[in-house]
N, C-alpha and C positions, 0 to 999 in steps of 0.2 A: 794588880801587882801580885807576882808571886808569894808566898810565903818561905821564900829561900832561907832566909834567915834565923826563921824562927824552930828549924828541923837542925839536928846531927849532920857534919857532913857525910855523905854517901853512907848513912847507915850503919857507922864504925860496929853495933851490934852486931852486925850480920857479916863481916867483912873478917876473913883471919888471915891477917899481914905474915909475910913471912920476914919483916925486917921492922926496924922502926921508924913510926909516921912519919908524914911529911914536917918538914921544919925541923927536925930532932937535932938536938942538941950536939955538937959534933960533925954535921954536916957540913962539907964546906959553901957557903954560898955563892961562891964563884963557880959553880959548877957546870953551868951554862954560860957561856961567851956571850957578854952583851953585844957584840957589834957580828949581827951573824951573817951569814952569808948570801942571805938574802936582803938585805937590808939596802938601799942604793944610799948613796953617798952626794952630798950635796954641796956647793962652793959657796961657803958664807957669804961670800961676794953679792951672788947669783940673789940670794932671796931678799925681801920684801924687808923693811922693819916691822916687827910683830904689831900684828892688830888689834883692835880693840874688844876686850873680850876675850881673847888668852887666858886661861886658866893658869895659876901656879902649876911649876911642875910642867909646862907649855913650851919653854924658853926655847926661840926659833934656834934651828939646827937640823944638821941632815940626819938625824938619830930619828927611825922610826920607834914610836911606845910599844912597850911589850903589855900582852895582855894582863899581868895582874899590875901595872901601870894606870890600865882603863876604869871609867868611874865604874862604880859598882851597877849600876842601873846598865850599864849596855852587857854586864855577863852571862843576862838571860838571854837577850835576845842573838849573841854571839854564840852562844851552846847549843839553844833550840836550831838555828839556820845551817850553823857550820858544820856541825856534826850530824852525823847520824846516830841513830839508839845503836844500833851495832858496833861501829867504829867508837863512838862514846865507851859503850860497853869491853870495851878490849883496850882503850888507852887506861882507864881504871883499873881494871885487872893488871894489867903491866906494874903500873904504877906503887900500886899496892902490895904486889906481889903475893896476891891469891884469887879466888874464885870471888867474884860480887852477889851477892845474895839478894840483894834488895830489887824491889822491880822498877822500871822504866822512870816513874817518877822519884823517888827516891834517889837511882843514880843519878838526873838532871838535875836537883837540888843539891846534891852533894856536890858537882863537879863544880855548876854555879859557887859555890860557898868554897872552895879551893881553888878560887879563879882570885880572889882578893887580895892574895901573897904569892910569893915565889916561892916554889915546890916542888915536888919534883912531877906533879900530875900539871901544873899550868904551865909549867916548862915542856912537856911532853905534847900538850897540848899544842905549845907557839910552836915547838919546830915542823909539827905536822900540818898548822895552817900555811907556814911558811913554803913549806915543800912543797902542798898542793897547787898554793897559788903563787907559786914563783913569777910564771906570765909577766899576771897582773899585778905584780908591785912594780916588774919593770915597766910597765909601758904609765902607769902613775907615777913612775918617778918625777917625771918631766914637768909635774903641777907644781908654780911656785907661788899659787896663793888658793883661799880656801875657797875664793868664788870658783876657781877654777876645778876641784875636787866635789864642789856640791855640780857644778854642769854635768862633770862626767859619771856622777852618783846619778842625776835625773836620767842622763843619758841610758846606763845599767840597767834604771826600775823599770823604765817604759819600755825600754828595746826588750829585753826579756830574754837579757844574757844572763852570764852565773851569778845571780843576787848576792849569793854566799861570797866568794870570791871576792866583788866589787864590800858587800859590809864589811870584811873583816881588812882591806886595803884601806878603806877611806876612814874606820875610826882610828888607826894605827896610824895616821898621813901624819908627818912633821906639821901641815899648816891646816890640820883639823882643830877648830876655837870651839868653846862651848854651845854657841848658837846652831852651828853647822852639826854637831854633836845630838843637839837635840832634836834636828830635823829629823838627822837620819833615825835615830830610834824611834821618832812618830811613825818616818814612813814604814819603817821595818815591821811595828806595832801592828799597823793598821794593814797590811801585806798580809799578816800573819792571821789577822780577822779575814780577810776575803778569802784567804787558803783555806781556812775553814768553812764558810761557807760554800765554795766550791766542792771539799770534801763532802758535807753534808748532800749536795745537787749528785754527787760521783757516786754516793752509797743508794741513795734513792734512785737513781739508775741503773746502780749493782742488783738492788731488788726486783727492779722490771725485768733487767737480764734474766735474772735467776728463773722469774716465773716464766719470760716465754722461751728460758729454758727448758724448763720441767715440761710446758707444751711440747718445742720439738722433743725431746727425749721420748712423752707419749708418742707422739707421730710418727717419731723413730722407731718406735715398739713396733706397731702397725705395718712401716714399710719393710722393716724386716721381715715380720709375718707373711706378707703376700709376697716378697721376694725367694721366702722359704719354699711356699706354693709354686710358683713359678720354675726356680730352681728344681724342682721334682718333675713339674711339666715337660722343662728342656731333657731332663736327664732321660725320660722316657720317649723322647721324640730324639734323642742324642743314639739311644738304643735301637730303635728301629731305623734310623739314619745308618748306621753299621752295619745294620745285619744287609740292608738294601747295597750299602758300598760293598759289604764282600762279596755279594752274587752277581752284582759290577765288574769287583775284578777278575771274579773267576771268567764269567762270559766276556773280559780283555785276554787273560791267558790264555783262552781258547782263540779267540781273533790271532792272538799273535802265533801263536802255535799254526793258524791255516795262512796266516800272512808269509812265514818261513816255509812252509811246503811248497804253497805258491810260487813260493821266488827259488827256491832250489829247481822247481821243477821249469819255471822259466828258464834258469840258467842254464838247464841239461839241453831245452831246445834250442837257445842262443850257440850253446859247445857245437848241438848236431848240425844246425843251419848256420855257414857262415856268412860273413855281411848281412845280417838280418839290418841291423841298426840302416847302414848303406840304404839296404834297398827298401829299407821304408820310407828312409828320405825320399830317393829319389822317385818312387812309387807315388809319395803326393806329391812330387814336383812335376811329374808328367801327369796327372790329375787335373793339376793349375791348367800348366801350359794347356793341355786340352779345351778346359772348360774358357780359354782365354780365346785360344782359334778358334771357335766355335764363335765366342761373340763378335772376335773380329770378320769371322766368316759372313755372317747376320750382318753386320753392319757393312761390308763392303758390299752382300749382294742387295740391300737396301739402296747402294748409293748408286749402284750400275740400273737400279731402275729409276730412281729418278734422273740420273745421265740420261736412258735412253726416251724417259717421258719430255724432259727438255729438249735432247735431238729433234725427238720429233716433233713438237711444237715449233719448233724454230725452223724445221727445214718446211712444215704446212704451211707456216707462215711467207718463208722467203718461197716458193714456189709460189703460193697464191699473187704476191709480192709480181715474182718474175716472170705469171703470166699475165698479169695486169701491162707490165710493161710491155711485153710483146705484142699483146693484142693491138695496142696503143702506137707502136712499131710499124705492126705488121702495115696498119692504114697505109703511113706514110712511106712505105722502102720499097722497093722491088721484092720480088716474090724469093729471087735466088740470095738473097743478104738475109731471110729470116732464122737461116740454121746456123749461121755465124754470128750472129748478135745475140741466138737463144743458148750460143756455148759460153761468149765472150760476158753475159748475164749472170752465169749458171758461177762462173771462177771468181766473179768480184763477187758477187754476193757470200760465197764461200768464204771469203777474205772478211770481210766486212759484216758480217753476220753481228748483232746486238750480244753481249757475254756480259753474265751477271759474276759479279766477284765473289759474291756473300757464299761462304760455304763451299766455294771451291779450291781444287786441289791445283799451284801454281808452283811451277817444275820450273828452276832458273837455273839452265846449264851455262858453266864457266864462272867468267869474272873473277875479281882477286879475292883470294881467300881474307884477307884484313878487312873486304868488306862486304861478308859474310851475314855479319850481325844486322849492318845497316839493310840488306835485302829484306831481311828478315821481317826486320822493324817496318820498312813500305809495305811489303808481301800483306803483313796482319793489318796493319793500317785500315786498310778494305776490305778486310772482312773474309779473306782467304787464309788455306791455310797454306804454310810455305816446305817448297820440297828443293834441292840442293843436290846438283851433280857438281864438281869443280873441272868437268870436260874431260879426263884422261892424265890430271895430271899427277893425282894421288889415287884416287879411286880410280876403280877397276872400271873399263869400256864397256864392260860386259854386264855391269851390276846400269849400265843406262837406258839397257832397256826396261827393265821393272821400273825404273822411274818414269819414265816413258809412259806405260801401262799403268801407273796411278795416276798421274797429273791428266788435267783438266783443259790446263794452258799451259804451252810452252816458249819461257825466254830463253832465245840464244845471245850470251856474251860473244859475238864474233871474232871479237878485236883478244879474246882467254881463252882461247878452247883448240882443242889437237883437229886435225883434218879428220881423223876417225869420225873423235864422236862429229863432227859437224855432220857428217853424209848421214847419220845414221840419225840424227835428229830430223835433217830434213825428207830422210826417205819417210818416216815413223812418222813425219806428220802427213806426208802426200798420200800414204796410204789409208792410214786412219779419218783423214780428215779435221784432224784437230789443229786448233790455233795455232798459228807458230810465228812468235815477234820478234824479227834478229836486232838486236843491240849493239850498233859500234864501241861505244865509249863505256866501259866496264866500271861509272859512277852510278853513287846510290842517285841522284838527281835525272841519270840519263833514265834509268829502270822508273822513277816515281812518276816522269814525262810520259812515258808507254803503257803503263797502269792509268796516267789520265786520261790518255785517249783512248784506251781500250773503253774504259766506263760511259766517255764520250760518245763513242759510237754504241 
């Protein structure tokens, strides 16, 4: 237990008032409003009849006690929690009305030992607790018995909300009894022991801090040191970094300086030559186009050799073929019938010759343009590739003969096509000797029918 009592309050030696003490003679004691404003109010009705254990000076009502009301035993532990040594320190001064001299203990012995009475320091005191913890008087108001202010005290300590607050609310409660009274100042007591030694655990940690303080602070020393090193390192590599960047830029000002002659002196020939731009287009376009005839050149005179290697296979073959039959003939017919059977041989076989589809060029003159695409789609089906006159009736008569002259095989649409191109399909093939299959009915089915039998045969 303190020695509060047995000390001066606050030091009055060291203290020079500028008015006279507290309690002086003259003062009006009404000078603080007992029913203050923070204070809730209560409906007689509403509470409990007082319990057992009630102190004098208790008698239920909605009047919270004012601090120099409270036993003398809770004014330490209410100064020490609620205040701060600062805030202590300045309601004193106020109070007093001068500078406090005495040190930290001293003032909490004094202000305890002026908490007993009403004054103008424990009045100074209540409206300050009052104001801070306005909140929490309201939300306690609503406790109308003391078990109910010790739950929500246990509730405070443990959660580790504002201690202070929650102390200075529940010993001031209308339905705080002496029992409840003396819990809370055990628990506050013994709080105020654990604070301490957690202070103790917080300073002996202070001291580790400090030391591996003072380590990094050396280690600090050190990385500054090699960072200084360093830094002089860069600065001389920073130096010859610059000198190298200006002889950089100089040999760019020189580029650019011949980049601008260059292009002025283009420009003067672009002035002297015009259409330069034009004719370089069109210089590599006729480039292309050459190197393009050339391959097409190659590759058609490729194909006319295999045309003419096939011809001739096919015509050693059907000869060998057509004299096999003659010989076979000749046994049995008269002598004067063997030059008409070896002509009448010589024109079906012509007709009728074996035609491989694969990789050849299929010429379909006429038929309807709508179905164009379906030719097309039979034509590749087999492995050819497809060529397209529509007979004279868009395209030019005269553009059928180069079609003519690529194709391989020739389909006439009969039933689509002008009387021109017809003669001139079938002169182009009487004379060449190439295939030539007329088509009445200008469907994809009738042309797929004539492609089967060609393969057929």
């Amino acid at each position: 237990m303190c020695d509060h009592f047995l000390r001066l309050p606050l030091g009055m030696g060291a203290v020079q008032p500028a008015e006279p003490p507290f309690g002086a003679a003259g003062r009006a004691t009404d000078s603080l409003a007992t029913d203050s404003a923070f204070d809730p109010v209560y409906a007689d009705d509403e509470l409990p009849p007082l319990p057992p254990g009630m102190a004098p000076g208790m008698a239920p009502g909605s009047r919270r006690r004012r601090l120099w009301e409270l036993p003398r035993e809770t004014h330490c532990a209410l100064v020490g929690v609620c205040f701060g040594l600062d805030a202590l320190r300045k309601l004193v001064g106020k109070a007093v009305g001068g500078a406090v001299q005495g040190d930290d203990y001293e003032v909490h012995v004094g202000a305890v030992r002026e908490c007993l009475q009403r004054n103008r320091l424990s009045e100074a005191m209540q409206r300050d607790l009052d104001r801070r913890h306005e909140l929490t008087i309201r939300q306690w108001a609503a406790l109308k018995t003391a078990d109910a202010v010790e739950a929500r005290w246990r509730a405070a300590l443990t959660g580790g909300v504002d201690v202070a607050a929650a102390l200075w609310v529940a010993l001031t409660h209308p339905r705080c009894d002496l029992l409840l009274q003396e819990r809370i100042t055990r628990d506050i007591h013994m709080l105020q022991h654990q604070i301490g030694a957690s202070e103790r655990i917080d300073r002996a940690s202070h001291r580790r801090a400090l030391e591996a303080a003072k380590a990094l602070d050396a280690e600090l020393t050190a990385l500054r040191d090699r960072s200084g090193t360093l830094l002089r390192e860069r600065a001389a590599e920073l130096e010859r970094v610059q000198g190298e960047l200006m002889q950089l830029r100089a040999e760019g000002v020189a580029r650019v300086t011949t980049i601008a002659n260059l292009s002025a002196e283009l420009e003067r020939v672009r002035a002297d030559v015009p259409d330069l731009d034009s004719r370089r287009r069109l210089g590599e376009r006729a480039r292309l186009l050459w190197e393009r005839c050339r391959e097409q050149d190659a590759r058609l005179a490729e194909l006319r050799r295999e045309l003419e290697s096939a011809r001739c296979e096919l015509l050693r073959s059907e000869l060998a073929r057509v004299e096999t039959e003659r010989t076979d003939r000749s046994a049995a017919r008269p002598a004067g019938a063997d030059e008409a059977a070896a002509a009448q041989s010589g024109a079906d076989a012509a007709e009728r010759a074996p035609f491989a589809l694969n990789d050849r060029a299929v010429l379909c003159v006429g038929g309807r343009v709508s179905n164009v695409a379906g030719y097309r789609e039979a034509v590749e089906g087999t492995g050819a590739r497809f060529l397209h006159h529509d007979g004279g009736l868009e395209d030019k008569v005269a553009q059928l003969d180069g079609c003519l002259a690529a194709a391989d095989l020739v389909i006439c649409q009969t039933g689509c096509i002008s009387h021109s191109a017809y003669w001139r399909v079938k002169d182009h093939c009487k004379r060449t000797g190439k295939r030539c299959v007329f088509v009445e009915n200008p469907s994809r089915a009738s042309l797929e029918r004539s492609l089967t039998g060609i393969a057929a045969d």
